[in-house]
C-alpha positions in Angstrom: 94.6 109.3 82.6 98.0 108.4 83.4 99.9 109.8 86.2 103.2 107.9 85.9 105.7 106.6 83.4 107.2 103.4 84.5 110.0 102.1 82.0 110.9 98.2 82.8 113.5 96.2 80.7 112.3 98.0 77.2 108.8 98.2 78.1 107.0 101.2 78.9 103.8 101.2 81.6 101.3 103.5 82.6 100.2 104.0 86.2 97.6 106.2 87.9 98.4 107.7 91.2 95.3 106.7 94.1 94.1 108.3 97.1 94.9 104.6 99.5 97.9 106.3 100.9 98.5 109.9 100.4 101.4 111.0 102.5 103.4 107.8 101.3 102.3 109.3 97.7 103.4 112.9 98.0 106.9 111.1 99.6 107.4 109.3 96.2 106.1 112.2 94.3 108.7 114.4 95.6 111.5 112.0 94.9 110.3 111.6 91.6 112.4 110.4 89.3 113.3 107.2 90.6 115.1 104.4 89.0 116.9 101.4 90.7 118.2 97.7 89.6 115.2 95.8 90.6 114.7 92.2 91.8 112.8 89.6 91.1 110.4 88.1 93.5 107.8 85.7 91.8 105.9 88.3 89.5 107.1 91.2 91.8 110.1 93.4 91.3 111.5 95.8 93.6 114.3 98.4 94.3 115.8 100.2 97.2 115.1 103.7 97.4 116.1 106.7 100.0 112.3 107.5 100.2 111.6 107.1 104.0 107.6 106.6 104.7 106.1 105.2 107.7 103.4 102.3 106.9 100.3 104.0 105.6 97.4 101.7 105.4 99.6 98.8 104.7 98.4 95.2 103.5 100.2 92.2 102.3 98.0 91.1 99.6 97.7 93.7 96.9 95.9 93.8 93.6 97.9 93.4 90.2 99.8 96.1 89.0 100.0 97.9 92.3 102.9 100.3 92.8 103.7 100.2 96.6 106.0 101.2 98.9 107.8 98.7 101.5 108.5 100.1 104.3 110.6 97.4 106.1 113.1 97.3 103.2 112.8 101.0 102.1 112.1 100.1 98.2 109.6 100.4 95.7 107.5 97.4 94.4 105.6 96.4 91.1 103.3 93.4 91.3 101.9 92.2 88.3 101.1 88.2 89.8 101.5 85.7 92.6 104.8 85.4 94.8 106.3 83.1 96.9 104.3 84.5 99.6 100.9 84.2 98.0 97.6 82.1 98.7 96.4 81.3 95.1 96.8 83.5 92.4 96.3 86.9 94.3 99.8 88.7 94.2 101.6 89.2 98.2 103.9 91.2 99.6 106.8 89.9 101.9 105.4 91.8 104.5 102.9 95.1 104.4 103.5 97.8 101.9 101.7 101.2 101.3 100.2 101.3 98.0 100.4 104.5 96.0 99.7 103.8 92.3 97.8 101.5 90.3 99.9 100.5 87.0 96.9 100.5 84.2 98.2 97.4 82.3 101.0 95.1 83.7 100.6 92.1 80.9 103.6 93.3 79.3 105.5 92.0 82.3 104.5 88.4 82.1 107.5 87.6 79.9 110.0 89.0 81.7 113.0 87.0 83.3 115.2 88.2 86.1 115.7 91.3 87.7 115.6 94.4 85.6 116.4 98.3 85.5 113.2 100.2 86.8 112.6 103.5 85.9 109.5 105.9 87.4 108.9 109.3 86.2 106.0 111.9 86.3 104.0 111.4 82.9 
């Protein structure tokens, strides 16, 4: 079941919400919609955001396709591979983030160059 709509450069994803950090989830889902130009980061973009959530059970190395929340740059994050902060192929955050989602296939990312428009909705 999808919970979210995430539309990135064209492509359209699919993300379930999970239970890992529920008041950092009810914060996004209240600010739902949110859209932002994104940055690249290795195979991680992220967006500033006026969401403001405290860490909630936050870890630097994430699986791929988590949806997280950074805390210490107030922005929204897609992984979908390693970054320049990684050990090996396991995608890594900058510094903690809270993650709220679980994007069900992030392969159609693997293309993509640059920075691009990010769009989250309620599916």
């Amino acid at each position: 079941m999808s919970d979210l709509r995430i539309e990135v450069a064209g492509r359209t994803l699919s993300a379930a919400w999970t239970d890992e950090c529920p008041e950092t989830r009810a914060a996004i889902e209240a600010a739902l919609p949110l859209a932002g130009e994104a940055t690249r980061w290795g195979d991680e973009l992220y967006f500033r955001t006026d969401v403001d959530a405290p860490p909630e059970n936050a870890r630097a190395p994430v699986p791929e396709g988590a949806l997280a929340y950074w805390p210490q740059g107030s922005a929204v994050c897609l992984f979908w591979g390693p970054t320049p902060a990684s050990e090996g192929t396991e995608p890594r955050a900058a510094s903690p983030v809270s993650v709220f989602a679980q994007v069900v296939d992030a392969s159609a990312l693997s293309d993509l160059s640059g920075g691009a428009t990010v769009e989250i909705t309620q599916s």
